[in-house]
N, C-alpha and C positions, 0 to 999 in steps of 0.2 A: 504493500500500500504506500507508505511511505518512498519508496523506491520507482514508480509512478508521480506522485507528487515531486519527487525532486527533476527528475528527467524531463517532465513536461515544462516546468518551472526555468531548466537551464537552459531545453531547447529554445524555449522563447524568448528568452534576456537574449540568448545570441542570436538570433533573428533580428534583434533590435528592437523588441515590442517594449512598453513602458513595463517598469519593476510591480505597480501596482495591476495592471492587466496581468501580467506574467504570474503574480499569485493566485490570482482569480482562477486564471483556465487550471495552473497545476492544481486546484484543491477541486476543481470540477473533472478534471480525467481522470482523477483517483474515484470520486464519486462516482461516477459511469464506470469505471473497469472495476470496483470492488461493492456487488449487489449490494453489500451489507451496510454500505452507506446511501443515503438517501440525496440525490444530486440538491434537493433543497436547502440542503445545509448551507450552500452558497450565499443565497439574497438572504437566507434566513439569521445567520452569524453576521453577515456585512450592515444590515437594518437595528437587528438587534444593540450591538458594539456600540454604534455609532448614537441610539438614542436613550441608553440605558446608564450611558458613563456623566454625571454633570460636572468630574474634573475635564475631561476633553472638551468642554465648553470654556477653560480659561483660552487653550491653543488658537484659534482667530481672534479672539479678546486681545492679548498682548499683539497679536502679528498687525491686530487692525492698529492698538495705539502707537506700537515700534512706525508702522507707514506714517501716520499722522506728525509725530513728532520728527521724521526723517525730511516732511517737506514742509515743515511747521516751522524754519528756523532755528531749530534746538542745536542744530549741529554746528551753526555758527558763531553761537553764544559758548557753546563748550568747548572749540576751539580757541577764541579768545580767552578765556579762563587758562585753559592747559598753556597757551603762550606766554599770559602773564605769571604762571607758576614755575615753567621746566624751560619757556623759552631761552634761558640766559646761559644755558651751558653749549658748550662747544656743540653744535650738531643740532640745537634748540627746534628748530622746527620737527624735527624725525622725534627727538622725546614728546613732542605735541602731539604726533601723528600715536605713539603710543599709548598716550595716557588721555586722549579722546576715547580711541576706542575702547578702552576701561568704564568710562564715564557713559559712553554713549550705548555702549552693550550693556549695560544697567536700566538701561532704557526700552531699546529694540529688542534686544534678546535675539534678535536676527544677522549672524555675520552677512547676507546679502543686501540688508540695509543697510549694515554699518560701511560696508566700504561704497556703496555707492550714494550714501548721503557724504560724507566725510571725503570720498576720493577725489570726488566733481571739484570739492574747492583745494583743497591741502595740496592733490599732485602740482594741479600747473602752480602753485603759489611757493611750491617747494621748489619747482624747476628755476621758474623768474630767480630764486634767492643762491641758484647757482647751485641745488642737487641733480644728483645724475635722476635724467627719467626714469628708468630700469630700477634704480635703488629706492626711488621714490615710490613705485606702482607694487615691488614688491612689498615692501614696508606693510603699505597703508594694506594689502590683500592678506597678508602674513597676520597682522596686530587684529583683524578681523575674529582671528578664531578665540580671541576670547569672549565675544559677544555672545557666543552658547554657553559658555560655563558659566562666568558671573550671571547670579540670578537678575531678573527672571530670564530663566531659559524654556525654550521650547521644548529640545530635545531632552531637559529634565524630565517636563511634567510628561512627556510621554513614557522615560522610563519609570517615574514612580507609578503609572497606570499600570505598565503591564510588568511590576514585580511588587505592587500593591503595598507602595512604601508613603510616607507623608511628602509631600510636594516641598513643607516646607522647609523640611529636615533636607531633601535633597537641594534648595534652596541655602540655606544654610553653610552645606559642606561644598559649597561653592564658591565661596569668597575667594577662601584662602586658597585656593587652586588659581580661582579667577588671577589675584593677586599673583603669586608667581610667574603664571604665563607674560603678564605683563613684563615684568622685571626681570626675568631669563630673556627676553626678545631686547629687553635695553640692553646688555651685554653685545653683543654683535654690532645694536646700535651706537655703541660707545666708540670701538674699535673699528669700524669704519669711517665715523666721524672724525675722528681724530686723525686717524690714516687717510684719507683726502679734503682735510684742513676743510670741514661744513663750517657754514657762519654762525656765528651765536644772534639771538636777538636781544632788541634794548631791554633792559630791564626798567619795567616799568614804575612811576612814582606810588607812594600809598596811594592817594586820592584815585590814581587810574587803575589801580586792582582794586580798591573797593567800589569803584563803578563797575568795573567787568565785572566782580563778583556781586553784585545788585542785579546785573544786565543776568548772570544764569542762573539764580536763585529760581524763578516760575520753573524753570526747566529741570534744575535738581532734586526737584519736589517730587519727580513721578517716580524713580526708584525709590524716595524714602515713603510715598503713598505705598508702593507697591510691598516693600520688605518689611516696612514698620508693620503695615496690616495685619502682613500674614503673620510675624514674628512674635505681636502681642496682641493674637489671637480676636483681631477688631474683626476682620476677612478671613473667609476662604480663598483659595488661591484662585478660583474662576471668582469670585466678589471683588475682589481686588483687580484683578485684570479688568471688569467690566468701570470699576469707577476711575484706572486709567484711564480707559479709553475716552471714557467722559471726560477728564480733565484735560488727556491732550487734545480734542477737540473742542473746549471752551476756552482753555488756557491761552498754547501760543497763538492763536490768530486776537487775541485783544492786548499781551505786551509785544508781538515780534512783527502781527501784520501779515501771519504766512500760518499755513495757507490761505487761498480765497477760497473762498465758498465752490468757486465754480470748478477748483482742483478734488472737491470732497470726490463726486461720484468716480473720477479716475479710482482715488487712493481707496473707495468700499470697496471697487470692481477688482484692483488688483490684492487688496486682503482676501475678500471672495475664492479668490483664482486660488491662493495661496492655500488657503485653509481649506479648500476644495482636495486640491492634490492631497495635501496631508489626511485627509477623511476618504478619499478613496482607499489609499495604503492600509490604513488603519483598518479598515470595514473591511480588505482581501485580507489582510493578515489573520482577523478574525478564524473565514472560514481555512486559513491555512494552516493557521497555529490549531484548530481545533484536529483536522486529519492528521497531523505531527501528533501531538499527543493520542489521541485513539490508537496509533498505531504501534505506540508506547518509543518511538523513533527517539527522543529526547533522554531517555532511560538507557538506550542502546548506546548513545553519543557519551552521557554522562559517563559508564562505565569504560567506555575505551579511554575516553581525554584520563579515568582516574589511573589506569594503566599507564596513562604517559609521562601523566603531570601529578606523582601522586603527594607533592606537596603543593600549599596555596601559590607561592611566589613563583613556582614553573608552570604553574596553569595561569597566572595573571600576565607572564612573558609572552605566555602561545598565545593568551585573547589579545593584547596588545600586538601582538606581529599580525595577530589574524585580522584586526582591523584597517590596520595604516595599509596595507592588502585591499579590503572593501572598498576603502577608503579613495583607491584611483578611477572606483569605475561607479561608486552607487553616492549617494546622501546618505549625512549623518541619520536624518531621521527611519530612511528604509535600515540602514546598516542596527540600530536600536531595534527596530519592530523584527526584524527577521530574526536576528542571534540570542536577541536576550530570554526567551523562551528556551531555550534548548541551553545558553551556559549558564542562567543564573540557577538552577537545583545541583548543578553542578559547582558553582562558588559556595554556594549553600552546604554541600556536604564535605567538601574543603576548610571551611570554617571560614567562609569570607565571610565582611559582613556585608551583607545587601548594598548599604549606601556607601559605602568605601567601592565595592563595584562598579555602583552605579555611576561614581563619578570617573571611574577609571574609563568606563566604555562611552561617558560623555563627553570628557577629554578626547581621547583616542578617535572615537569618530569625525569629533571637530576636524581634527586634521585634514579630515578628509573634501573638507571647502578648498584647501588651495592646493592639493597634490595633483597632478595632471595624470589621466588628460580631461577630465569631467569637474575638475573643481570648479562648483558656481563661481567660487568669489577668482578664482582666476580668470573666469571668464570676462566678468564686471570690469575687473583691472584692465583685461585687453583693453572694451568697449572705452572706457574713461581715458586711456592714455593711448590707446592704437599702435602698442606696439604689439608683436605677434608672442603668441606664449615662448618660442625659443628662446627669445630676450630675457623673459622674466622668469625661467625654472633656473638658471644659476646662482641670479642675487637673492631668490629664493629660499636656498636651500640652508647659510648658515641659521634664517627664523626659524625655519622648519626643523634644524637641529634643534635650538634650545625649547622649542615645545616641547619636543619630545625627548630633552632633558627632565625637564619639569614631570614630565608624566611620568620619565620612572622612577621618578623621586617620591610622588604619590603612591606609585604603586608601591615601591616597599617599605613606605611609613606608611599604613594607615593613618595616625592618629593626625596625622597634615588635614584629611578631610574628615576626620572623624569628633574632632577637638571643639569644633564650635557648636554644633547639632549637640555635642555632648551638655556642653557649658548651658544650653539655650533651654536642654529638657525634652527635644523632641526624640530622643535615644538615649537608649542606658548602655 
C-alpha cells in the first residue's frame, strides 16, 4: 500500500506536477489499487483537515498582515531604525540589511516578503553606497531565512499542528535560534566588509534617533501585539494573528500613508493565492498522511532510521542532511507536512523533545528559501537585482555556511531552544 503511494507520489513530482496534486493522486492510487481503502478518503480527509483545525486559521491571518505591513511602509521605517543603530560600523548598511530582517520577520513571518519588501529598497541603495551587487542581493536573500524562525512563523504553526505541540511554546523556542541566525550571518558580514573596505554610515545625533525611533514605534507594535498576546495568554495564536491583521490595516496607512486603499484588493488576492497553496498541501497531506499511517509505513521507517541512528544526535545529523537535500527542490512548508509524520514518533522514541525538533526541522527547512535551484527567495533576489542565479550561488554560500553553523549548534544543545519555553511555562 504504502509502496503504491510513494511510487505514484514520485512519478509525478518528476513529471513536474505541483507537490500538493502529486499527494492527492499518490493517496488516490493507493485507494483504487488496495479494495480495503475507500477512494473517499481523498475529499473526505482534504475537507475535513482543513475545516476542523481553528489553529490553521492563524496561517493566512499572519501571511494577510506580513502582505499589508510589506507594502504598508513598515519596511522603510525599520530600515531607518537599523541604520540609525548598526549603520556606523565599517560595512553599516549590510549590518542594516541584517538586523531589518530580524525586525521585519517578526512581522511577516514570511522570508518571501521579507526580501522582496526590504530588497526593492536596500539592494540598489546599497549598490549607489558602492556595494558589490552580487554581495548585496545575496545578503539581503540569505538574512531572509530568519523571517521563518523568529516568531510568528508560518512554518511553526504548521509544525505545532501536525505534532500537536502549543504554537506558543514553539513560538517561544524561536527567539533565541531567531537571534543567532542573525549574528552567525554578521560574521561573514564582518569579514567581507572589512576585506573590501564597505562605507560606514553617519552616525546619527540623539534628536535624529529619537525621531526614527518615534517614526517605527506604530510599526514595532505588531510583533509585541503579536508575542505579548500569545505569551501572557490575552490570544490564541489564530486571535492574535486576526487582531494583527486589523492593526496592520488600520495602522500604517494613517502614520506612513501606504498603503492606499486601492492596493488593498491586490495585497487580499495575493494573501488568498498564498494561503490557498498552503491549504491545498495541507488538505492532500491529510489524505496522505492518513494511507502512510494505515499502512503502518511510518513504524517501518521509525524502526530502520532506529537501526541507523540508534542515538538522538545521529538521527538529528541524518534529519538535518535529509532536509538541506528537500530543501533544493520543495518548500519549507511541503518539506514540514511530508516528513514530520513519519520522523517525529521516531524523535519521540529517541528521547527528542518535540519542540527542540521542531525547531531543528524549522530551521533546516528555512534553508531551503535560498539553496538553488527552487529557492523562492532566490528567485525574488534574481527579479529585484537581475542578475542570473550563477552570480549569486557563490556570494551565497559563506551565509548559507553560518546558518547552518547555527543549526548544528541547536541541534546538539537542546536547551538553546529549549530554555525560554522553559523559563515562560509553556514546557517542563
Amino acid at each position: 500500500m504504502a509502496e503504491i503511494l510513494l511510487i505514484v507520489f514520485v512519478i509525478f513530482i518528476v513529471m513536474g506536477a505541483p507537490i500538493s496534486i502529486s499527494l492527492g493522486i499518490g493517496a488516490f492510487g493507493a485507494a483504487i489499487f488496495y479494495p480495503i481503502l475507500n477512494p473517499i478518503i481523498v475529499p473526505t480527509r482534504f475537507v475535513g483537515l482543513l475545516s476542523d483545525s481553528y489553529l490553521l486559521l492563524s496561517a493566512p491571518l499572519f501571511i494577510l498582515a506580513g502582505n499589508i505591513a510589506a507594502r504598508g511602509g513598515v519596511a522603510r521605517v525599520i530600515i531607518d531604525l537599523a541604520t540609525a543603530v548598526v549603520g556606523r560600523f565599517r560595512g553599516g548598511l549590510a549590518y542594516v540589511n541584517v538586523a531589518d530582517s530580524m525586525v521585519f520577520g517578526g512581522i511577516s513571518g514570511s522570508a518571501v516578503a521579507d526580501v522582496a519588501a526590504l530588497g526593492t529598497f536596500l539592494i540598489p541603495q546599497m549598490e549607489r553606497k558602492g556595494y558589490d551587487r552580487d554581495f548585496a542581493t545575496a545578503l539581503t536573500v540569505a538574512t531572509a531565512v530568519v523571517a521563518p524562525i523568529i516568531p510568528p512563523s508560518i512554518i511553526a504553526v504548521i509544525y505545532a499542528w501536525m505534532a500537536d505541540q502549543s504554537v506558543a511554546a514553539m513560538f517561544a523556542a524561536g527567539v533565541i535560534p531567531g537571534l543567532l541566525v542573525g549574528l552567525g550571518m554578521a560574521v561573514p558580514v564582518y569579514v567581507i566588509s572589512k576585506k573590501r573596505n564597505y562605507p560606514r554610515e553617519k552616525p546619527p545625533t540623539f534628536p535624529e534617533f529619537l525621531r526614527v525611533l518615534w517614526a517605527a514605534l506604530p510599526a514595532l507594535m505588531i510583533p509585541v501585539i503579536i508575542m505579548g498576546g500569545i505569551l501572557f495568554g490575552l490570544f490564541t495564536p489564530t486571535e492574535a494573528a486576526a487582531v494583527a491583521a486589523v492593526y496592520a490595516l488600520v495602522v500604517p496607512p494613517i502614520f506612513y500613508r501606504q498603503p492606499s486603499w486601492r492596493e488593498l484588493p491586490s495585497i487580499f488576492a495575493d494573501s488568498a493565492r498564498l494561503s490557498g497553496v498552503i491549504g491545498l498541501i495541507i488538505g492532500f497531506v491529510g489524505a496522505f498522511g492518513w494511507v502512510l499511517t494505515y499502512s503502518k509505513f511510518p513504524f517501518i521507517v521509525a524502526e530502520a532510521i532506529s537501526q541507523i541512528a540508534p542515538h538522538w544526535f545521529v538521527f538529528i545529523f541524518i534529519v538535518i542532511f535529509l532536509y538541506l537535500i528537500l530543501g533544493t527542490f520543495l518548500t519549507p512548508s511541503e518539506i514540514i507536512l511530508v516528513t514530520v509524520p513519519v520522523l517525529l514518533p521516531v524523535a519521540e522514541a529517541l528521547g527528542v523533545h518535540p519542540i527542540h525538533f521542531g525547531l531543528v526541522c524549522v530551521v533546516a527547512s528555512a534553508i531551503g528559501h535560498v539553496t538553488p535551484p527552487v529557492g523562492l527567495c532566490l528567485f525574488v533576489g534574481m527579479a529585484v537585482s537581475g542578475l542570473p542565479m550563477e552570480k549569486l550561488v557563490p556570494p551565497l554560500l559563506p551565509f548559507i555556511a553560518a546558518i547552518v553553523a547555527v543549526l548544528l549548534l541547536l541541534a546538539v544543545f537542546p536547551e538553546v531552544t529549549l530554555f525560554l519555553p522553559r523559563l515562560l511555562g509553556f514546557i517542563t
